[in-house]
C-alpha positions as CSV (number, residue, x, y, z in Angstrom):
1,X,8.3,-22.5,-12.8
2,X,5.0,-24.3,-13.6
3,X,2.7,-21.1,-11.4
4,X,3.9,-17.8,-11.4
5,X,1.4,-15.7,-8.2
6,X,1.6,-12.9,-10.9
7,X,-0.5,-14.5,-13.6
8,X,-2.5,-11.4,-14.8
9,X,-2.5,-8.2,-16.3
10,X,-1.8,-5.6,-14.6
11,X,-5.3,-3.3,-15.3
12,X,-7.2,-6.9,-15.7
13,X,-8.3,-6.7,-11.9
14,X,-10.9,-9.1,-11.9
15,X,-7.8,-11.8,-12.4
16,X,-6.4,-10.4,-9.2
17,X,-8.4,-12.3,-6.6
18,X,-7.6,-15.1,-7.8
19,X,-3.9,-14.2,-8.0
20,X,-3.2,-13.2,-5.1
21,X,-4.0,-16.4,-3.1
22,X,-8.1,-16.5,-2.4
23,X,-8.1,-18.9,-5.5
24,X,-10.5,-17.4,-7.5
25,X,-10.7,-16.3,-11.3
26,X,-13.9,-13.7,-9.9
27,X,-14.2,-11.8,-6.9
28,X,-18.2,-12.5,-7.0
29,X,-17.1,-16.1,-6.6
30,X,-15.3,-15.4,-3.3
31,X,-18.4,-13.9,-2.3
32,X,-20.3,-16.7,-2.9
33,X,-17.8,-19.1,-1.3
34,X,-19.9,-19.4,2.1
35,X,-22.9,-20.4,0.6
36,X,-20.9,-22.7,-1.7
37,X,-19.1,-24.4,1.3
38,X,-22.4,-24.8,3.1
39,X,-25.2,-26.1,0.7
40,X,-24.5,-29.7,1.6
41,X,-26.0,-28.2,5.3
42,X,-28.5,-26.0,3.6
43,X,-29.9,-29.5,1.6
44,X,-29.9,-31.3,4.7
45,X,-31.8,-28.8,7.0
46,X,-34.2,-26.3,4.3
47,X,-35.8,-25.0,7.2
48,X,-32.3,-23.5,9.1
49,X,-31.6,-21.7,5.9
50,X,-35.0,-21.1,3.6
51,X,-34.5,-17.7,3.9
52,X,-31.0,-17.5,3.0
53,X,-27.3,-18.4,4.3
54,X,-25.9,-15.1,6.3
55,X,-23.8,-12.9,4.5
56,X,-20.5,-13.1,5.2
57,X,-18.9,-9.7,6.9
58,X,-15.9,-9.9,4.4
59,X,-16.7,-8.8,1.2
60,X,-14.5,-8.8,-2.3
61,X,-14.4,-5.7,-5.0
62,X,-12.5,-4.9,-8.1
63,X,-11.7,-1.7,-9.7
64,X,-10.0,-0.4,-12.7
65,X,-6.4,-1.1,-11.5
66,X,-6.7,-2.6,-7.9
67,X,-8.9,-5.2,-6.1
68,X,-9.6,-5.7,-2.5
69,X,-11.4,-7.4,0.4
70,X,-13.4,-5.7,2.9
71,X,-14.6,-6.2,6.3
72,X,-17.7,-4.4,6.5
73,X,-17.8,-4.4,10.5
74,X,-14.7,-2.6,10.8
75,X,-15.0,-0.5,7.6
76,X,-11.5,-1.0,6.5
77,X,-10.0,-3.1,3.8
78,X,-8.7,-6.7,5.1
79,X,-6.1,-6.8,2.3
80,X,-5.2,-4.6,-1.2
81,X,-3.6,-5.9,-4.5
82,X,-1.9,-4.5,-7.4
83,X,0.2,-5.4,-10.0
84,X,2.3,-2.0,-10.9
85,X,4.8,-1.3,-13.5
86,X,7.2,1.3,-14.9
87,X,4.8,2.5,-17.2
88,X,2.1,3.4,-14.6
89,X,4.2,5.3,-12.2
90,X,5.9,7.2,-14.4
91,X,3.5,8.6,-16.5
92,X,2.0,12.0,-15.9
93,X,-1.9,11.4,-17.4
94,X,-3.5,11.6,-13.8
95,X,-3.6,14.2,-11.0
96,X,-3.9,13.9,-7.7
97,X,-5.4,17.0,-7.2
98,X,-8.8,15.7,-9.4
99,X,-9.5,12.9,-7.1
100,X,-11.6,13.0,-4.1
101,X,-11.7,11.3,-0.6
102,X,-15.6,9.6,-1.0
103,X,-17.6,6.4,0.1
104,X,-17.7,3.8,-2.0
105,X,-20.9,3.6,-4.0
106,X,-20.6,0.0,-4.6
107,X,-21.2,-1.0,-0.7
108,X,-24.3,0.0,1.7
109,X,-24.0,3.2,3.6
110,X,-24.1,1.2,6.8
111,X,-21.2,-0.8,6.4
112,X,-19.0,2.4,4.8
113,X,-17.1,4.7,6.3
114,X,-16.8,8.5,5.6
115,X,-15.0,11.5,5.8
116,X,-16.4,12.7,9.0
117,X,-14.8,9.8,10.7
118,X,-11.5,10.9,9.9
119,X,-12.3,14.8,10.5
120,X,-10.1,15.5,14.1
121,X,-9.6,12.4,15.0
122,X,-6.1,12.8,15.2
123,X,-5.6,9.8,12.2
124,X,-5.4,10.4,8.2
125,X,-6.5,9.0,5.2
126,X,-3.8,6.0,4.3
127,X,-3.7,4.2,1.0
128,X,-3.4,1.2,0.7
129,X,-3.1,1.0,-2.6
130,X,-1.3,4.4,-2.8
131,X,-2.6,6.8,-5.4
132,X,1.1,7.5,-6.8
133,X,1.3,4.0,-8.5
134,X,-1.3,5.0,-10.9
135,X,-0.5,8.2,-12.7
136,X,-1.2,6.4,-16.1
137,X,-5.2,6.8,-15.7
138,X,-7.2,9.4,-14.4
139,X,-10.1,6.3,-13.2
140,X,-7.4,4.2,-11.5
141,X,-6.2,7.0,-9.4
142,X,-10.2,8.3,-8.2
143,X,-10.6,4.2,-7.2
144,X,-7.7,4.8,-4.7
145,X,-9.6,7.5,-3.0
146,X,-12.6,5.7,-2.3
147,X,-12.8,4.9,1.4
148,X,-12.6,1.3,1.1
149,X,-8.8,1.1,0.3
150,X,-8.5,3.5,3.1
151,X,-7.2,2.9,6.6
152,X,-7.2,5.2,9.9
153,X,-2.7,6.2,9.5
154,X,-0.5,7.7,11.5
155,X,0.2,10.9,10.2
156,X,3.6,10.9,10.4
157,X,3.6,6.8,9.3
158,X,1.4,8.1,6.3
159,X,3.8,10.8,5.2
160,X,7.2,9.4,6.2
161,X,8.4,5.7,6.6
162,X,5.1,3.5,4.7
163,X,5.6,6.8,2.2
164,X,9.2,5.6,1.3
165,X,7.8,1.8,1.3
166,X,5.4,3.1,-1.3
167,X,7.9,4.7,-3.3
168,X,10.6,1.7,-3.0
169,X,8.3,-0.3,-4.7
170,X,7.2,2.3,-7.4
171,X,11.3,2.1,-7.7
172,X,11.0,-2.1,-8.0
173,X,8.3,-1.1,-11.0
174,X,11.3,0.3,-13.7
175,X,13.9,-2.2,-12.4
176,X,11.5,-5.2,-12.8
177,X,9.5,-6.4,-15.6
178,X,6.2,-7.0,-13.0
179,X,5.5,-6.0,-9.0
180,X,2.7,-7.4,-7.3
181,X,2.0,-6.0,-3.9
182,X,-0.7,-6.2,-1.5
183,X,-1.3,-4.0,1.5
184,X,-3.4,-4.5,4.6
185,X,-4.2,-3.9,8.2
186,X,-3.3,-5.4,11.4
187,X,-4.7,-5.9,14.8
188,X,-1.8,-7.7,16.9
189,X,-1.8,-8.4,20.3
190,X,0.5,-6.7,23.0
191,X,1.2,-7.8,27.0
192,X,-0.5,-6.5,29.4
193,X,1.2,-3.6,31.8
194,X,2.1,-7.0,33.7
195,X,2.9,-9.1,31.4
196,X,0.5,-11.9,32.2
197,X,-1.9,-11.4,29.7
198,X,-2.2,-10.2,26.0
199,X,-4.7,-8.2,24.4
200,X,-6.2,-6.8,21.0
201,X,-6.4,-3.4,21.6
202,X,-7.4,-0.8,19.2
203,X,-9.1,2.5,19.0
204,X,-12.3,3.4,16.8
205,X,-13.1,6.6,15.6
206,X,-16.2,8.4,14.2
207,X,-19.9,7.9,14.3
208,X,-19.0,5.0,12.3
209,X,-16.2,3.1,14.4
210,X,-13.5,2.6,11.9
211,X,-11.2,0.6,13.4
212,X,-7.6,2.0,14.3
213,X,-4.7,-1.2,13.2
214,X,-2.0,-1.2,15.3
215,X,0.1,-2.3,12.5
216,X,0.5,-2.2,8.4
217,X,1.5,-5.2,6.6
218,X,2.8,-5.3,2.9
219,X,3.6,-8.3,0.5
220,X,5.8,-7.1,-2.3
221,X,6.4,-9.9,-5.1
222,X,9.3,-8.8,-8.0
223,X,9.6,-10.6,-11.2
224,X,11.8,-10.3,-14.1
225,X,12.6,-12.9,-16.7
226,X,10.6,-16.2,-16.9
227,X,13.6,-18.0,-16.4
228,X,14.4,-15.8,-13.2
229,X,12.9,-16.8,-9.5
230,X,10.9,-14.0,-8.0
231,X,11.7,-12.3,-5.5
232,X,9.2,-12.4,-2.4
233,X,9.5,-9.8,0.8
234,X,6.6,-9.2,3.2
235,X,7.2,-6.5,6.2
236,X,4.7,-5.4,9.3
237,X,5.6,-2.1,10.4
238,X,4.0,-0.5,13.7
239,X,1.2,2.2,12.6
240,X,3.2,5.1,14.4
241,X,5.4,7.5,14.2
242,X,8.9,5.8,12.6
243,X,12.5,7.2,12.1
244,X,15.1,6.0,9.8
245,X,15.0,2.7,10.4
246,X,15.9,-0.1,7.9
247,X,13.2,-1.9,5.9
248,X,14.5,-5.4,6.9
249,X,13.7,-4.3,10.7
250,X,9.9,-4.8,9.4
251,X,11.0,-7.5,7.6
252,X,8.8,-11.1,8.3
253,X,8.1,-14.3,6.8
254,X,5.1,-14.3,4.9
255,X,3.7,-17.1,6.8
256,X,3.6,-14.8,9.8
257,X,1.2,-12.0,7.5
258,X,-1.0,-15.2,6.6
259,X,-1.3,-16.3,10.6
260,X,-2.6,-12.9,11.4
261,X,-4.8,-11.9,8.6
262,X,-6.3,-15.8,8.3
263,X,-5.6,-15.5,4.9
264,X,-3.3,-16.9,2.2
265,X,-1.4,-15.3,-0.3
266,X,-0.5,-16.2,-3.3
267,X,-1.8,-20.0,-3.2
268,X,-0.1,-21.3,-6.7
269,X,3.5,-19.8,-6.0
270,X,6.0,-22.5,-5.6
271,X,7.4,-21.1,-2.5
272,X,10.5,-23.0,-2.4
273,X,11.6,-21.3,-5.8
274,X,11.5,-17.8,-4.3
275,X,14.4,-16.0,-3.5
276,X,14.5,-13.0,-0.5
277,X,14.2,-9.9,-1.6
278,X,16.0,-7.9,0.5
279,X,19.1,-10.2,0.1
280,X,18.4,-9.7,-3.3
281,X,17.4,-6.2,-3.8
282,X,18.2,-5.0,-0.5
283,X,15.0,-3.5,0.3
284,X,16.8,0.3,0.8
285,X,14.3,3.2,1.5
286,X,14.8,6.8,1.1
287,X,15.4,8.3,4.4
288,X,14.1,11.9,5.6
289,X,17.7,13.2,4.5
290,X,17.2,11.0,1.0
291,X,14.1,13.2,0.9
292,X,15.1,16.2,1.6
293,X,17.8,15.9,-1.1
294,X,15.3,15.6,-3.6
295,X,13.3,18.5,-2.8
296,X,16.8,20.8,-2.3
297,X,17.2,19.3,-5.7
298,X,14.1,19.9,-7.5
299,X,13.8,23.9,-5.9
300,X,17.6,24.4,-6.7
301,X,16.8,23.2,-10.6
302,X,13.6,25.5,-10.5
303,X,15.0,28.6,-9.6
304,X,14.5,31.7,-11.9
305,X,16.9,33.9,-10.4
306,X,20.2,34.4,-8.7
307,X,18.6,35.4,-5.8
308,X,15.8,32.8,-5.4
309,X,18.8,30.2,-5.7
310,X,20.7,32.0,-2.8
311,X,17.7,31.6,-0.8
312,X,17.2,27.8,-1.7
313,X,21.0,27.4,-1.0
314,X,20.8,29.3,2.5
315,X,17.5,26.7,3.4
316,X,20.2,23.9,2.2
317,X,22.9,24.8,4.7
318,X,20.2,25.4,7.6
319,X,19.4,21.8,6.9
320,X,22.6,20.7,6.9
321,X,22.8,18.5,3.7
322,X,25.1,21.2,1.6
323,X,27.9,18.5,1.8
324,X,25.8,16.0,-0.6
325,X,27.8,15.8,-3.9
326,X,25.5,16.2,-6.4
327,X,23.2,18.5,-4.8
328,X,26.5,20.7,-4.2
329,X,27.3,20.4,-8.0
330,X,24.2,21.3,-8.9
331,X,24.2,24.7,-7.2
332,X,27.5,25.4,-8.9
333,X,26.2,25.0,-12.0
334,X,22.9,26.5,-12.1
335,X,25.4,29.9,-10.0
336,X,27.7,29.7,-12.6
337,X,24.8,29.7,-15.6
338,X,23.4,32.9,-13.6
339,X,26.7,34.8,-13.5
340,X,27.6,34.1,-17.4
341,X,24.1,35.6,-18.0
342,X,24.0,38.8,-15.5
């Protein structure tokens, strides 16, 4: 294929505006590109702009591991992008616990939002570029935490479906050589109670209005060999409470992410090589069971007695996922390794 979208490394972020579709090796290029696109009008009337062309309200920033756009009147991002792979989210050199939720210092405390604005609101803190893909560096997990990759989240969204969507692609990351994804907000329109009329509807919160999406959109991009297609899913889920529903529910084309964001991604991918990912792949997700597994898994490994295990175990059964294989035979084993040593 003559362009790859993933043409950088991942931790070179500065490549990653360009990359990911805005065309541009540097993200103070992009914001640059309205006075660029107008100076043939600024030459032709000095006096409309001798004091300068208007800012533009979108804004572009890059950070150790992740870069972004900005709206500034909302005080949201418009879209994240990262490149992740297996080393980054499986190493153990960062800690969550050491970062902090803050405003980021590189914008004007008018157009950021804080804290405050998410303090009983009802809404959390959601990543967009999720903190978890970066346990390799300490620096790269802090930049997730600043408030411009942030977005006002369903709780339950944050901590249960887009949680699984995070971690199916951290699971992409050790089966692919390279995984590009980029994350973003959505304001769609819905009918009316009569269904005459549609409307953008959305809720602010704070002394800042930080604007509520009504949706999530994400752009995942797999590659593997050079000699391989990649594989290209893009997915707008609702930002609300969501059950175990299939990923390919969400699923959309990624011209329909590009009509409602007015932006396009990945500009120098030859579309027409790129193969589905979810036929591919089949875009599974761990469901709350899945989850629960895990954690029945990891307490039933960690426990340091006979009767911590029986407690675990009774926990198991009141759940109702005793009947999973593996987390049955697990229980045997670490019971039978307890009565050989009583």
């Amino acid at each position: 294929m003559q362009s790859r979208a993933v043409m950088f490394c991942c931790g070179a972020a500065a490549g990653l505006v360009g990359a990911v579709g805005l065309c541009k090796t540097r993200p103070q290029l992009f914001q640059q590109q309205a006075v660029d696109d107008h100076h043939q009008d600024e030459d032709a009337n000095n006096n409309l702009f001798m004091y300068g062309y208007p800012e533009p309200h979108i804004s572009a920033h890059s950070y150790t591991d992740h870069s972004l756009t900005y709206d500034r009147s909302k005080k949201i991002p418009v879209w994240v992008a990262e490149c992740i792979n297996k080393d980054m989210v499986t190493s153990r050199l960062a800690k969550r616990a050491r970062s902090e939720f803050q405003p980021d210092p590189k914008l004007p405390q008018e157009y950021c939002s804080s804290n405050t604005d998410y303090r009983g609101s009802g809404w959390s803190r959601g990543h967009m570029a999720p903190a978890g893909n970066y346990k390799h560096c300490q620096n790269s997990m802090d930049d997730t935490f600043l408030l411009t990759n942030i977005v006002p989240q369903n709780l339950d969204n944050n901590s249960g479906y887009w949680n699984s969507v995070e971690d199916y692609c951290r699971r992409l990351s050790k089966r692919y050589t390279q995984v590009s994804v980029i994350s973003g907000p959505l304001f769609l329109p819905q009918r009316d109670t009569e269904g005459e009329k549609s409307f953008v509807k959305y809720e602010v919160i704070g002394e800042n209005n930080v604007a509520v999406p009504t949706h999530l959109f994400k752009i995942i991009l797999a590659e593997d060999r050079p000699d391989s297609p990649p594989l290209l899913g893009a997915f707008v889920v609702p930002n609300e409470p969501i059950k175990d529903v299939s990923l390919t529910q969400f699923q959309v084309s990624l011209e329909e992410v590009e009509k409602h964001t007015g932006t396009r991604f990945h500009c120098k991918l030859d579309r027409s090589q790129v193969s589905d990912l979810c036929a591919v792949d089949g875009c599974k997700i761990n469901s709350q069971k899945d989850w629960a597994i895990m954690g029945y898994k990891k307490r039933v490994q960690a426990a340091a007695s006979s009767q911590e295990l029986e407690k675990v175990w009774g926990e198991v059964k009141d759940k109702g996922v005793h009947h999973d294989k593996p987390l049955s035979d697990l229980y045997s084993q670490k019971k039978a390794k307890f009565a050989s040593s009583s």
